[in-house]
Structures are given as C-alpha cells and as structure tokens.
C-alpha positions as CSV (number, residue, x, y, z in Angstrom):
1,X,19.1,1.9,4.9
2,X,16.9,1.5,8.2
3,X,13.5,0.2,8.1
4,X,10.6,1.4,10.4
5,X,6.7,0.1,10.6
6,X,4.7,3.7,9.9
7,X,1.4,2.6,11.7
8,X,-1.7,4.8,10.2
9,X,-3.8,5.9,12.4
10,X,-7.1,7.1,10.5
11,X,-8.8,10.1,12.3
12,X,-11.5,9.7,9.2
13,X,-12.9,7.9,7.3
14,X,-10.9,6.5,3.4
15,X,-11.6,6.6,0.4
16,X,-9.5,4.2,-1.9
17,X,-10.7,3.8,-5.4
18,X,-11.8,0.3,-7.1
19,X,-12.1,1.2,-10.5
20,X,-13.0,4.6,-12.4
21,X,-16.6,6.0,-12.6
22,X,-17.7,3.2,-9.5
23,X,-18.1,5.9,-6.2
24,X,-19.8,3.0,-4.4
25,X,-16.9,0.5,-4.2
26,X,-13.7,1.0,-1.8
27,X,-10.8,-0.9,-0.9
28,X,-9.7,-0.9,2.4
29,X,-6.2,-1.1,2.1
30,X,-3.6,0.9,0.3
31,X,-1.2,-0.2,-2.8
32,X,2.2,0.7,-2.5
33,X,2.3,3.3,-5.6
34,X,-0.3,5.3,-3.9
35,X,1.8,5.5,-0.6
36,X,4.9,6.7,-2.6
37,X,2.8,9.0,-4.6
38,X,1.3,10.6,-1.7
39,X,4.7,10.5,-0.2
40,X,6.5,12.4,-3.3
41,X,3.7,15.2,-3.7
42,X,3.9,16.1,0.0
43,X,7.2,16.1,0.0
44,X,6.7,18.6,-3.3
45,X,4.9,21.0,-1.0
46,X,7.6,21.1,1.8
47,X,10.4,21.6,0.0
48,X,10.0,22.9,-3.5
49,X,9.7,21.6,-6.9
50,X,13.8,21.6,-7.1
51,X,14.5,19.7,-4.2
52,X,11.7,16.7,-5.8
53,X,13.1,17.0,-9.0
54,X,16.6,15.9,-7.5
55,X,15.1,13.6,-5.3
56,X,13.0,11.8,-8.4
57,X,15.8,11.7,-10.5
58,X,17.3,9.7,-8.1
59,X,15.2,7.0,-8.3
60,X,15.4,7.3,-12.2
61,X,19.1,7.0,-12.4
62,X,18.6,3.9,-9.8
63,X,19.1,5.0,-6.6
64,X,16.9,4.0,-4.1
65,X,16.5,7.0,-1.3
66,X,13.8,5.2,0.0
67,X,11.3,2.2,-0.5
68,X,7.8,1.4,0.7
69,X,5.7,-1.4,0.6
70,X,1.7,-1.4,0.6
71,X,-0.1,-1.3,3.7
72,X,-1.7,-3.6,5.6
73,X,-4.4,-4.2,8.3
74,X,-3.4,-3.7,12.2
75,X,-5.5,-5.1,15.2
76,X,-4.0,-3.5,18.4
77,X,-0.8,-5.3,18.8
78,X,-1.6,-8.1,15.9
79,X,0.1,-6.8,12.4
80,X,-1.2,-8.8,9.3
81,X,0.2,-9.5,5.8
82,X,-0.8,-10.9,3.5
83,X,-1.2,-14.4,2.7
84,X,1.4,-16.1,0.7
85,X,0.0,-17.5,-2.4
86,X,-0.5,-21.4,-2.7
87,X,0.6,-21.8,0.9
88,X,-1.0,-24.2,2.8
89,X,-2.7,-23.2,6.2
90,X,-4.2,-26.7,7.2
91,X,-1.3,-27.2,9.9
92,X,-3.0,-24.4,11.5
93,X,-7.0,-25.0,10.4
94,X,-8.5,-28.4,10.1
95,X,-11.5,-26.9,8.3
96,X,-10.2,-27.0,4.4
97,X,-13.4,-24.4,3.8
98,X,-11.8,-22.2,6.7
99,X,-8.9,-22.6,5.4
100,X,-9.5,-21.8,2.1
101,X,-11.1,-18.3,3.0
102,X,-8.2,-16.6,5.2
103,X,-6.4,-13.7,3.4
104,X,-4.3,-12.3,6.2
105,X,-1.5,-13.7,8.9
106,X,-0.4,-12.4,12.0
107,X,3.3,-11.5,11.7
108,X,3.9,-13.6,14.8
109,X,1.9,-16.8,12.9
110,X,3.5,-16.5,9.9
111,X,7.1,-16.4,11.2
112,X,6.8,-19.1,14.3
113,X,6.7,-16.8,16.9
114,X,3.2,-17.9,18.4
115,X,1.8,-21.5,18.3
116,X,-1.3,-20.1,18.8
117,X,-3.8,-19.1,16.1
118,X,-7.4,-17.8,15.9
119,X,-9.3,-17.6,12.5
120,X,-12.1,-14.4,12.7
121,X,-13.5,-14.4,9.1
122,X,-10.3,-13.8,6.5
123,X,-8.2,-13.0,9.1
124,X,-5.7,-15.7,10.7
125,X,-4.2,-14.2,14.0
126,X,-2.1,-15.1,17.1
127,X,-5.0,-14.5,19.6
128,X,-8.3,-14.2,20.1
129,X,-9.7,-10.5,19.0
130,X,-14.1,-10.0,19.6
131,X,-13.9,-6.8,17.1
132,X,-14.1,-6.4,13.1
133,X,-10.9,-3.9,12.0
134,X,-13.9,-2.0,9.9
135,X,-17.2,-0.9,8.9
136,X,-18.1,0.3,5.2
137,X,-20.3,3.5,5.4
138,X,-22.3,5.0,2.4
139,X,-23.1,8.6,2.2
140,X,-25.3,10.3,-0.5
141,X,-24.3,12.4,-2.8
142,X,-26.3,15.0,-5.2
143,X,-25.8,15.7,-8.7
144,X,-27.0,18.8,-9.6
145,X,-27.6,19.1,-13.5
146,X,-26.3,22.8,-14.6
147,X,-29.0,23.1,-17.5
148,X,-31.9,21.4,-15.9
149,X,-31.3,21.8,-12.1
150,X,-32.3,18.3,-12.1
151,X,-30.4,16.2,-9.0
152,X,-29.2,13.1,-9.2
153,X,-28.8,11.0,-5.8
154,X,-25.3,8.4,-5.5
155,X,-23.9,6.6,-2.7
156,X,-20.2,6.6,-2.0
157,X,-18.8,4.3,0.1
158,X,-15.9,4.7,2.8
159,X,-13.8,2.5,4.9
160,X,-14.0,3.4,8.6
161,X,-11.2,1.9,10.7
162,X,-12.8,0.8,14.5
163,X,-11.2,1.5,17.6
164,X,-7.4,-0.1,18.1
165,X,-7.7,-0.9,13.8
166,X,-6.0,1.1,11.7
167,X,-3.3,0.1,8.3
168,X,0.8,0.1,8.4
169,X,3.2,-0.1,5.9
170,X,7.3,-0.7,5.8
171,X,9.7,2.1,5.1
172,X,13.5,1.5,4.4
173,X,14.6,4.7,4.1
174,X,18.2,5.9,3.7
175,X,19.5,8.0,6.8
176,X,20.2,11.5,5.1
177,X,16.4,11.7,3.7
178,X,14.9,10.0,6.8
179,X,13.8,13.3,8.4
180,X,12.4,14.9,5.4
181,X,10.2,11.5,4.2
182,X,8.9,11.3,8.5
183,X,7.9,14.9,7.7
184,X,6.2,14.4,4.0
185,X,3.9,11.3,6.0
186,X,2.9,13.4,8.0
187,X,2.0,16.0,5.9
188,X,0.3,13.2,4.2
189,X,-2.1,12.5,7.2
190,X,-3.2,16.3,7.5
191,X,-4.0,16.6,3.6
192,X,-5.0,13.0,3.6
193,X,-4.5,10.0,1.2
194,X,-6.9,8.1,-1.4
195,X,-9.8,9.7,-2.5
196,X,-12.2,12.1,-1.0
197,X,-10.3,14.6,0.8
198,X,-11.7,18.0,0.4
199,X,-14.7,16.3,2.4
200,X,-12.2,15.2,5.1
201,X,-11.3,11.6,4.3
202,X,-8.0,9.8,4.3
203,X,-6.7,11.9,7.2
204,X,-4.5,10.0,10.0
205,X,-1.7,9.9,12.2
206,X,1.8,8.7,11.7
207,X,4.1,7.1,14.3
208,X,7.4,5.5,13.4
209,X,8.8,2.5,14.9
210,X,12.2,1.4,14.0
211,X,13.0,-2.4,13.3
212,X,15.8,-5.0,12.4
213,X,16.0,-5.6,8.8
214,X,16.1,-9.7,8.3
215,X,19.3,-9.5,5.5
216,X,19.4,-13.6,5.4
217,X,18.4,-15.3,2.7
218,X,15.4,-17.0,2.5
219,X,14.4,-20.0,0.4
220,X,11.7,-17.8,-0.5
221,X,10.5,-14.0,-0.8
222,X,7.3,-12.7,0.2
223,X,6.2,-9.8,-2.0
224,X,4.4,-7.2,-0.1
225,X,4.4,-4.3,-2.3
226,X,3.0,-3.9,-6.4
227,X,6.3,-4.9,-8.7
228,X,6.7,-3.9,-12.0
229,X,10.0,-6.3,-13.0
230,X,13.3,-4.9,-14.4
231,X,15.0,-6.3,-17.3
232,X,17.0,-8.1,-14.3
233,X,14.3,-9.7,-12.8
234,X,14.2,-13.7,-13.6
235,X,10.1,-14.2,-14.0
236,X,11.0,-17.8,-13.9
237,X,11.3,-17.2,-10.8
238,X,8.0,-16.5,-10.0
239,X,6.8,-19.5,-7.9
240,X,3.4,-18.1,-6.9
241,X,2.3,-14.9,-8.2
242,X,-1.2,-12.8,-9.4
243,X,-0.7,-10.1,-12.0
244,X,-3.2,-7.1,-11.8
245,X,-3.3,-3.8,-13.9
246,X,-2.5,0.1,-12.1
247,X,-3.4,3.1,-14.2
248,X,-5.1,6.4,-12.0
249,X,-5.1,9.8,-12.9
250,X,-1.6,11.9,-12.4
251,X,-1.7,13.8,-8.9
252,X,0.1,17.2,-9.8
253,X,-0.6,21.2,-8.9
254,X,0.8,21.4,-12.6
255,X,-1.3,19.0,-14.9
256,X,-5.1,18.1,-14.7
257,X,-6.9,15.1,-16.5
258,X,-3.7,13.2,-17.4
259,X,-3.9,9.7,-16.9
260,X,-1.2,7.0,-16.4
261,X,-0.5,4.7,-18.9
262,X,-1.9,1.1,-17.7
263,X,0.7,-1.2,-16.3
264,X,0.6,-4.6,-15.5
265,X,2.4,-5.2,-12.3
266,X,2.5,-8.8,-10.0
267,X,0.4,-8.5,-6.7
268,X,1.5,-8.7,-2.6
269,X,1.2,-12.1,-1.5
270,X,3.0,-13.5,-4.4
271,X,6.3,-16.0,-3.3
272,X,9.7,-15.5,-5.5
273,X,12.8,-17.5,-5.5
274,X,14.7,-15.2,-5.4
275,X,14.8,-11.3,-4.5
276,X,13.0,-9.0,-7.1
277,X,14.4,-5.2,-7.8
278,X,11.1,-4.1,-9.3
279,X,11.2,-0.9,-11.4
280,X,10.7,3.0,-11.7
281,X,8.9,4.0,-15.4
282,X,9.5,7.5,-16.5
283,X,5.8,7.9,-17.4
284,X,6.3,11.7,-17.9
285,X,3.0,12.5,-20.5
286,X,4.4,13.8,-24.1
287,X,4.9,17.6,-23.6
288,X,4.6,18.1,-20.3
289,X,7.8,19.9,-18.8
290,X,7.2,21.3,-15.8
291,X,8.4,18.1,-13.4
292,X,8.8,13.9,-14.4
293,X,6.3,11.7,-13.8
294,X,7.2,8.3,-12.6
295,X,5.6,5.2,-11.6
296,X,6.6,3.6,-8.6
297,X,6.8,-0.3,-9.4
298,X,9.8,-1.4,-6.7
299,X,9.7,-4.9,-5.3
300,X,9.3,-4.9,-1.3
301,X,10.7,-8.4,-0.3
302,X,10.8,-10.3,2.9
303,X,12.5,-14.0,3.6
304,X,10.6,-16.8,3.7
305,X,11.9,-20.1,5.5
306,X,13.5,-18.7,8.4
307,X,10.8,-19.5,10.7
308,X,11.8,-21.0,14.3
C-alpha cells in the first residue's frame, strides 16, 4: 500500500450533520465512514454498479483495497490531529486550564519535530498563526406548509473554511486501485460531501501528496479514524479510548429512507496498545438486492513513542 495526505480544499461552504432533525448544528470535521462512503458512491458513478460490487466485496471477504482515516483541520503548512486521550500537555503549557482545553496538535509538536508551540484557543501548533481556521454561518430557510401555505422560518448552519484552512485526511491505498480512488475524490469534490449539496455545499478540491508510512512499532497507537473492533481486536487493550454511536441514512440511487442500524464504534484520539484491524459490517437492509451495504468501521493507526 502507499499512503498520501488528500488536503480538502473547500470552494463552499459544509454541511456535516450533528444529529437528526437539528439543521442548526454542524460539525466541522469529517468522520472517516462518511469519507469512505462518499468515496464508494462516487466511485459507483464512474465505473458502474459491477465494478463496486467487486470492489465492496473485497472489503467483505477482508481485503483491504484501500483505508482512510477521518479528516482533520489544516492551517497553511500546520496539519493537526487530534489529541491523544489522557495525554498530558503541561510540558508544553504551564496553564493547567490552557491545558486542559486544547483538542488539536500540530503534527510537527506531537512527534518532536518543533520545540516550539503556540496555543490559539483548542488548537496547540508549532508556530504562531493570527487567523481562526473557520466561521459558522446561518442561513434561513422557509417551510412552506402544502395545505395551509403557511411558512415556517429555520436556520441552518454551515462551516466556512477561511483563507489557507481547509480539512485532510490519510489514504493508504493499494497501487492497482490508486488511480480510480484519486478519480472518485475528486468526483467527490464536484458533487460535494456532507450535507446540503443541491444548494452547493461540501464542494472542494483534492490534491494528493504522497508520504512515508512509519511501519515501526510503537509503544502506543494513535487512532485517527471511527473503529468498529473485530473479533480479533484485544479491548483490553484499550488504554485511552471514547465510544460514540454512528447510524445516518443509506446514501444510494437505489434505496430511499433506509437507515443504518446504530453502531457503537471507539472515537479518534483514543491510544491502543497495540494495532487495531477494525471492521467492515454487511449492513445490507432485509430485502434489498440491488447492491450490499456496508459499514465502514476500519481502525486507522499511527505509532506512538517514536518521537525524537
């Protein structure tokens, strides 16, 4: 497999869902089943309903044709992840309230590569940066009732990324799928991602940087994408960890109003002992036939200790 960054950037405005039926709430980064969803129905629309088939049952059987983690914040040359769980920052901030408040780390902090370190809000980074990565915008919306003709006013809000801001995610992908998964992201930044597209949001651009993948072990893992465990995965070794619950509605040209079932899955941030596999659920709705349905719950890992 190789592994490149894929740096988002957003030529709108998102729209990433917090919870059903709540238009005014957004989050501002993006979870790793999303990513692969998005990834999977574009590539759907490029090369055919055969071609996915094959490629999900791939992943069903085990195979791995390709991985992604979730996405992250970027500040021009300053790429953030997310803070490890129960890790102590107060080498680096004196101020325990500070301390206490920073979500984010600079790459460069986290793995020794910078002795310097700036704290702007949640954010711990490697140098001193006078912007905010985004602003939250509301924009009304009118319900009109069909019997009545009454109207009903709602806001919804959107994440606008600032100049120079923007979100990035990892993809290991294996080398005879690599040009067909570059040309699904992309397709995924012209149809857009999250919420609110057919009023323009989600759209971006893609670019692809290829990096070393870090194969030593660590005496610790950082988690960076949503994990669903395997029956192989030892949850004693869970040294730090949140767990949060996924459903959504299923994204297909073939099905409407078909929900996921609700899955509990162990967040980014948390720190294993040892390297998870994570898990791909058949989650194919009784009696549907025309394509599987799967939910993407692979663990995204990176080394810990191997700073300096």
């Amino acid at each position: 497999m190789e592994r490149y960054r894929v740096k988002l950037n957003f030529t709108s405005p998102i729209h990433i869902g917090y919870r059903e039926g709540v238009f005014n709430l957004t989050e501002t980064t993006i979870h790793s089943d999303t990513i692969f969803s998005g990834i999977i129905n574009c590539y759907h629309n490029l090369f055919g309903i055969a071609k996915t088939n094959d490629l999900v049952s791939k992943f069903i059987n085990g195979e791995e044709p390709f991985l992604v983690s979730s996405s992250f914040y970027y500040i021009d040359d300053e790429y953030l992840l997310p803070r490890p769980m129960s890790i102590s920052l107060l080498d680096y901030v004196k101020d325990f309230k500070k301390e206490k408040k920073i979500k984010f780390i600079s790459e460069k902090v986290l793995f020794g590569k910078s002795n310097n370190v700036f704290i702007k809000g949640e954010l711990l980074l490697s140098k001193d940066i006078d912007k905010d990565i985004y602003k939250i915008e509301e924009r009304p919306r009118v319900v009109i009732d069909r019997i009545t003709n009454g109207t009903n006013i709602y806001y919804n809000s959107c994440c606008r990324f600032n100049e120079g801001c923007g979100l990035w995610f990892y993809l290991d992908v294996n080398e005879e799928f690599k040009e067909e998964i570059f040309a699904a992201v992309k397709l995924l930044g012209d149809e857009g991602i999250g919420g609110e597209r057919t009023y323009g949001c989600g759209q971006f651009e893609a670019s692809f940087e290829k990096i070393n993948i870090n194969n030593k072990e660590g005496k610790n893992y950082l988690l960076l994408s949503l994990c669903i465990p395997n029956n192989k995965d030892n949850l004693n070794d869970l040294i730090s960890y949140q767990i949060t619950e996924r459903t959504g509605y299923i994204y297909s040209p073939y099905i409407t109003s078909k929900r996921h079932m609700l899955y509990k899955v162990i967040k980014e941030g948390s720190i294993l002992k040892s390297k998870f596999l994570g898990n791909i659920i058949d989650d194919t709705p009784e009696g549907f036939n025309a394509h599987k349905v799967i939910k993407y719950g692979k663990a995204f890992v990176i080394p810990l200790g191997l700073e300096g």
